[in-house]
C-alpha positions as CSV (number, residue, x, y, z in Angstrom):
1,X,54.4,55.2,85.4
2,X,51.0,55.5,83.5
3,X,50.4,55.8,80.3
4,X,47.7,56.0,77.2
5,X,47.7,53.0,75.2
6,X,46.2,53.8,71.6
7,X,44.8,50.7,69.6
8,X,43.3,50.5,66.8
9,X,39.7,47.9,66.5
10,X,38.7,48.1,63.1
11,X,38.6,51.6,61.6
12,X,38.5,52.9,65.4
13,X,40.6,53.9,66.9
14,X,40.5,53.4,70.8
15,X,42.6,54.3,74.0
16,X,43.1,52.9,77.9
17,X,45.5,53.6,80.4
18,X,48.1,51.4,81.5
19,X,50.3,51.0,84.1
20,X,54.1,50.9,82.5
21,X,57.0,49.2,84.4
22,X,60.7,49.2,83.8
23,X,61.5,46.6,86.8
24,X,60.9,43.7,85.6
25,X,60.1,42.4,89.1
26,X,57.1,44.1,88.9
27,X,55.5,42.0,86.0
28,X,56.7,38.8,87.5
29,X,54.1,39.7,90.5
30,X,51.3,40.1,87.8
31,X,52.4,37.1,86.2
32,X,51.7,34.9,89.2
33,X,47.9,32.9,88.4
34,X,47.0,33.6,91.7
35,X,47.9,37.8,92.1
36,X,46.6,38.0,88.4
37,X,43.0,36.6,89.7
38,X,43.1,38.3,92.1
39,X,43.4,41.9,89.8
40,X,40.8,40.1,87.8
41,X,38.5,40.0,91.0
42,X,39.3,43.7,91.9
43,X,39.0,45.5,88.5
44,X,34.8,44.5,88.6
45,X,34.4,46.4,92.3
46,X,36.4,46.9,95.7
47,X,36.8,44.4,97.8
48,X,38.4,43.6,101.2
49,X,41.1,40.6,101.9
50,X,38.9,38.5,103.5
51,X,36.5,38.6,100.4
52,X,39.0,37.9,97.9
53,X,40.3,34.7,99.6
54,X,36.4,33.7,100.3
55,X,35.5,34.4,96.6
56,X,38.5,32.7,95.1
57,X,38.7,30.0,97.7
58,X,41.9,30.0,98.9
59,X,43.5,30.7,102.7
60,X,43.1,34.9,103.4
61,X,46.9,35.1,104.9
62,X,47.5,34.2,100.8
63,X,45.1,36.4,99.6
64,X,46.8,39.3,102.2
65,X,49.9,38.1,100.9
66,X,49.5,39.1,97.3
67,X,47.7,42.1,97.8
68,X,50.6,43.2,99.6
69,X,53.0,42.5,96.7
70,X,50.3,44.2,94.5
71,X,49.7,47.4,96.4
72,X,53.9,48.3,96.5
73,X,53.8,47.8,92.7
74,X,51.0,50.2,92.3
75,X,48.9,47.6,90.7
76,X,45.6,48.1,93.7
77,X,45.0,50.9,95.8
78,X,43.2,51.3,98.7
79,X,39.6,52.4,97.8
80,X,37.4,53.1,101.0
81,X,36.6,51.1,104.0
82,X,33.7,48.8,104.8
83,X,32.0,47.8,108.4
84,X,32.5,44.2,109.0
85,X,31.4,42.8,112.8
86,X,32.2,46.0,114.2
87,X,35.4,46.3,112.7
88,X,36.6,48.1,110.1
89,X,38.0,46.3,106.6
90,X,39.7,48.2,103.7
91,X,38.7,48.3,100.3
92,X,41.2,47.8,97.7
93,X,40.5,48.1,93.7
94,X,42.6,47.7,90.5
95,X,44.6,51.1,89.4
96,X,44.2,50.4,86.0
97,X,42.8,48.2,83.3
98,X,46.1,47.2,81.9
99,X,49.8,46.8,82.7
100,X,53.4,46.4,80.8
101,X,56.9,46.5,80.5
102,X,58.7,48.9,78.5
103,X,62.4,49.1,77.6
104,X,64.5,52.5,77.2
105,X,64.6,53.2,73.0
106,X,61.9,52.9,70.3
107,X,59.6,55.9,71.0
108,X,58.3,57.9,67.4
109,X,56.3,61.1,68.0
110,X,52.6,59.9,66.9
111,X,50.4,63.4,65.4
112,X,47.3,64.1,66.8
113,X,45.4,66.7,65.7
114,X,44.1,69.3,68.7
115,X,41.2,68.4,69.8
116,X,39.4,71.9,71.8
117,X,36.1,69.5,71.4
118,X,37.0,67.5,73.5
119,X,38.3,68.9,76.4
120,X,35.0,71.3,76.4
121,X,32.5,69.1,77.7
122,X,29.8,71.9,76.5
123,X,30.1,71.0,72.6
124,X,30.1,66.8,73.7
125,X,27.1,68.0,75.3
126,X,25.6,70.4,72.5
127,X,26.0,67.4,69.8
128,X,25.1,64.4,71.9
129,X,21.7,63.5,70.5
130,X,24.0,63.0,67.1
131,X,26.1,60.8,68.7
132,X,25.0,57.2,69.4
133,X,27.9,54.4,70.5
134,X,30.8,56.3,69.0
135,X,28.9,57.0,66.0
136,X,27.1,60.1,64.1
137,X,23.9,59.9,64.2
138,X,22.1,62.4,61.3
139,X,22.0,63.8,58.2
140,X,24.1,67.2,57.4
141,X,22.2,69.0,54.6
142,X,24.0,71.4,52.5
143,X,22.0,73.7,49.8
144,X,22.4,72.9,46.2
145,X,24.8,74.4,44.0
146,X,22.4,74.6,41.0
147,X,19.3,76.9,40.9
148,X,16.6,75.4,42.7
149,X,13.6,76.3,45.6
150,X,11.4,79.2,45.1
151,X,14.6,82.3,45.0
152,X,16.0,80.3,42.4
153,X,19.0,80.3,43.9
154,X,22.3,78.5,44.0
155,X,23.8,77.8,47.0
156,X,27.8,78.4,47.3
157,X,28.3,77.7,51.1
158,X,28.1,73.7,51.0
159,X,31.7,73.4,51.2
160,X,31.4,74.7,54.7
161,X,29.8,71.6,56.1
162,X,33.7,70.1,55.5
163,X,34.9,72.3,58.6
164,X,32.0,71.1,60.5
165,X,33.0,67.5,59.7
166,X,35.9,67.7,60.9
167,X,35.0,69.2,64.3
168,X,32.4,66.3,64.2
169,X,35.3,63.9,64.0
170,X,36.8,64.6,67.1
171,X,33.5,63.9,69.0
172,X,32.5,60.8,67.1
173,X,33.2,58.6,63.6
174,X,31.5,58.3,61.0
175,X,29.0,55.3,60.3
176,X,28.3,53.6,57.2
177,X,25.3,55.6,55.7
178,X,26.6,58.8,53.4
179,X,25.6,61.2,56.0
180,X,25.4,64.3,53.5
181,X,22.6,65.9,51.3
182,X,22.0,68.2,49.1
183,X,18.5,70.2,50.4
184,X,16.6,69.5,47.4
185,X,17.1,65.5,47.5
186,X,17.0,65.3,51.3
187,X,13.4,67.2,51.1
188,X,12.0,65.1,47.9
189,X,13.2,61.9,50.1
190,X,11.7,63.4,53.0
191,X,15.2,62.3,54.9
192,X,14.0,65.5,57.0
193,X,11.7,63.3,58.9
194,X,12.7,60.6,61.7
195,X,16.0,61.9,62.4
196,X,18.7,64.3,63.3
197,X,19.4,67.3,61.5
198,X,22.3,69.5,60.7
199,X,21.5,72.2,58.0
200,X,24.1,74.5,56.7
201,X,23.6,77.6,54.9
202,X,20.3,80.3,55.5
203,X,16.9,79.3,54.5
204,X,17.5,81.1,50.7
205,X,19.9,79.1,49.6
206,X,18.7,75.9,51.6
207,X,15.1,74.9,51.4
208,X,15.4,72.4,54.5
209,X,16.4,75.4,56.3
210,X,13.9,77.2,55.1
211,X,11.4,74.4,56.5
212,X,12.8,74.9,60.0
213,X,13.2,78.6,60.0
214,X,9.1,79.5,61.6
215,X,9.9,77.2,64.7
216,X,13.9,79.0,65.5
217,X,13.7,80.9,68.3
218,X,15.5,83.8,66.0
219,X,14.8,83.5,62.8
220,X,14.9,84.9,59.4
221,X,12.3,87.1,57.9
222,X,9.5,85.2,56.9
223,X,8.6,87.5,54.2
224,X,12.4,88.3,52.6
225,X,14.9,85.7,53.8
226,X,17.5,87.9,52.5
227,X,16.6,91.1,55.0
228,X,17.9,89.5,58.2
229,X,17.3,87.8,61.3
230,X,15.1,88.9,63.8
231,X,14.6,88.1,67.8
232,X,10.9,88.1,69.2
233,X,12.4,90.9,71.5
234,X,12.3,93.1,68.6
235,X,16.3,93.3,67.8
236,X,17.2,93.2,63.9
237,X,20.3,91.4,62.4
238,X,21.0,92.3,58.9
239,X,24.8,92.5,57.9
240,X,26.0,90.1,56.0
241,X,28.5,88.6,58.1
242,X,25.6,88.1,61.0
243,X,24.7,84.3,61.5
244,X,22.7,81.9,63.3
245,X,23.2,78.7,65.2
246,X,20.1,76.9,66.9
247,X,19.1,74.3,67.7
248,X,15.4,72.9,68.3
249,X,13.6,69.6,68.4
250,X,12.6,68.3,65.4
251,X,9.2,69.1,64.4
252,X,8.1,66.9,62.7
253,X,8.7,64.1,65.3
254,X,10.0,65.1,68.6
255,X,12.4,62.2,69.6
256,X,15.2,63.9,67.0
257,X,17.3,66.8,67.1
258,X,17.3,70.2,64.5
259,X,20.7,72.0,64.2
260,X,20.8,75.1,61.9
261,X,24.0,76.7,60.6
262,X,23.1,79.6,58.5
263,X,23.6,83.4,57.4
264,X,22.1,86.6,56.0
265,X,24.8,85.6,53.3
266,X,27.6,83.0,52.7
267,X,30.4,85.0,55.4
268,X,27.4,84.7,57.5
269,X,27.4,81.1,57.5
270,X,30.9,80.8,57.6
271,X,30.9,83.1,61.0
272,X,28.6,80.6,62.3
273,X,30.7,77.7,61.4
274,X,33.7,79.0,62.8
275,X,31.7,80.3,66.1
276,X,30.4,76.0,66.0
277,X,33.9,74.9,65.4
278,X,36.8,77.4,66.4
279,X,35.1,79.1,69.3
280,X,32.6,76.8,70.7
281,X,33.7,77.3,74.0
282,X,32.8,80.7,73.9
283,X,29.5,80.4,71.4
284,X,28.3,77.3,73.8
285,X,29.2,78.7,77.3
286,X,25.7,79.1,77.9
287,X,24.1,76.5,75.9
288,X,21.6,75.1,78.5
289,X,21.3,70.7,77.5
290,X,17.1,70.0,77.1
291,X,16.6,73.9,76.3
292,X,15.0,75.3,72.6
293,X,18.5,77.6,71.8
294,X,19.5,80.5,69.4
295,X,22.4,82.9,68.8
296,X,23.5,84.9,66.7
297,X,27.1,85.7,66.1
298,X,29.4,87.9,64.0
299,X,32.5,87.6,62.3
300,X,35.3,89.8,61.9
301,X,38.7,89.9,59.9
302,X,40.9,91.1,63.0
303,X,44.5,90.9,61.7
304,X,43.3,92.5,58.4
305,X,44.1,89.2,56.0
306,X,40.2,89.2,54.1
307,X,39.6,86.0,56.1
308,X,37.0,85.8,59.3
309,X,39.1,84.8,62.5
310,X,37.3,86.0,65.2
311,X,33.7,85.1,66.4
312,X,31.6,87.4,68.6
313,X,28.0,86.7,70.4
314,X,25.6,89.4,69.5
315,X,22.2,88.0,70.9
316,X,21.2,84.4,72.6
317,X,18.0,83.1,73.3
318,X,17.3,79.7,75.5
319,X,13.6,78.5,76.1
């Protein structure tokens, strides 16, 4: 029977599937030096019997004679076949990279959060320049609650990059830099340079997004943040529950990655969130991996509750 096996190394937590047995016969086959070399041998590539017994030096009847036993436990399977001399050898390899017994009592049900992200390989692939072995790679920039950039204004849509966070978490963990700003210090550090970007919230309210906005393929108004979002196709976006999610390289040095998260007001940005987290399947069907990308999105209150719970796709561009 296979099995996940969950472990934990540190503060990650990791998984592997494994073969489970509840005949104990089956374990005292692994158990033997020579059968357990000889999974050792198999797990790295397939091999054929006369292989094994020439690369582990001993006589190939023995080497047939635990594959045998190994096979009819479901420990190797059979994995192609190879020309040898004219004749024709099979391949075997190891099923899986570990193995156990397991009595009858002692399961507990183990929470785990659902996890859409995963399964759809288009948000893995949308994020993947922020990932780097396991880790996030970037900076999420939030605007600052207190008045600041040249509106004066004071964001109130930070809180939003929590949602986003946890979406993140199911792709990747977090490392051990603080991986959040507020716009104002992240542009007086210039943090915006050398590295990936996330901004949340539209370019009133957030300055970094406001640095971005001329190089979005849709953007907002140039001359009045506040009046919309407009495609080069001429279309206009102005309610306040329209947002935007786009992503671009990074202009100011090409090897990094610009996401923007943003709305004509705060419900806008929180449409766009939810479309990024909630609905990515549908938001990212068409996301194209190496392309400049924009859409913009609406949300709606559908069962009447003064909450947005349904995303829909108004306009996408990909260059």
């Amino acid at each position: 029977m296979e099995k996940t096996l969950l472990y934990s190394v540190g503060d990650r937590m990791l998984s592997k599937p494994i073969t489970v047995y509840k005949d104990v016969s089956c374990m005292s086959v692994l158990s033997n030096p020579v059968a357990w070399k000889i999974m050792q041998l198999l797990s790295s590539e397939p091999k054929y019997t006369a292989q094994v017994a020439r690369e582990l030096r001993i006589y190939e009847q023995s080497a047939y004679y635990y594959m045998q036993k190994l096979q009819r436990i479901g420990a190797i399977q059979q994995s192609g076949t190879k020309t040898i001399r004219g004749g024709t050898a099979r391949l075997f390899k190891t099923v899986n990279p570990s193995y156990g017994l397991e009595m009858d009592w002692g399961e507990s049900l183990f929470s785990v959060l659902s996890n859409n992200n995963r399964e759809d390989s288009s948000n893995l692939v949308f994020f993947k320049e922020f990932i780097k072995d396991d880790l996030f790679n970037g900076l999420i920039v939030v605007g600052a609650p207190d008045p600041h950039g040249p509106y004066k204004s004071s964001a109130r849509d930070g809180h939003y990059a929590i949602q986003l966070a946890f979406s993140l978490g199911n792709l990747c963990n977090i490392s051990d830099e603080f991986i959040v700003k507020l716009d104002s210090d992240a542009r007086a550090e210039r943090a915006i340079n050398g590295r990936n970007i996330v901004s949340i919230g539209g370019p009133g309210t957030n300055i970094v997004t406001a640095e971005f906005n001329k190089y979005l393929p849709i953007r907002f108004n140039e001359s009045n943040f506040w009046s919309g979002l407009a495609a080069d196709t001429g279309e206009l976006y102005n309610m306040d529950n329209h947002g935007l999610i786009a992503k671009i390289r990074n202009p100011y040095d090409e090897k990094y990655t610009v996401i923007i998260v943003a709305g004509v007001r705060s419900i806008g940005t929180k449409s766009a969130v939810l479309g990024l987290t909630n609905f990515a399947s549908q938001i990212l069907r068409n996301y194209a991996d190496g392309h400049e990308w924009a859409i913009v999105v609406q949300g709606f209150d559908m069962n009447a509750d003064g909450k947005i719970d349904h995303v829909d796709v108004l306009k996408e561009i990909c260059k």
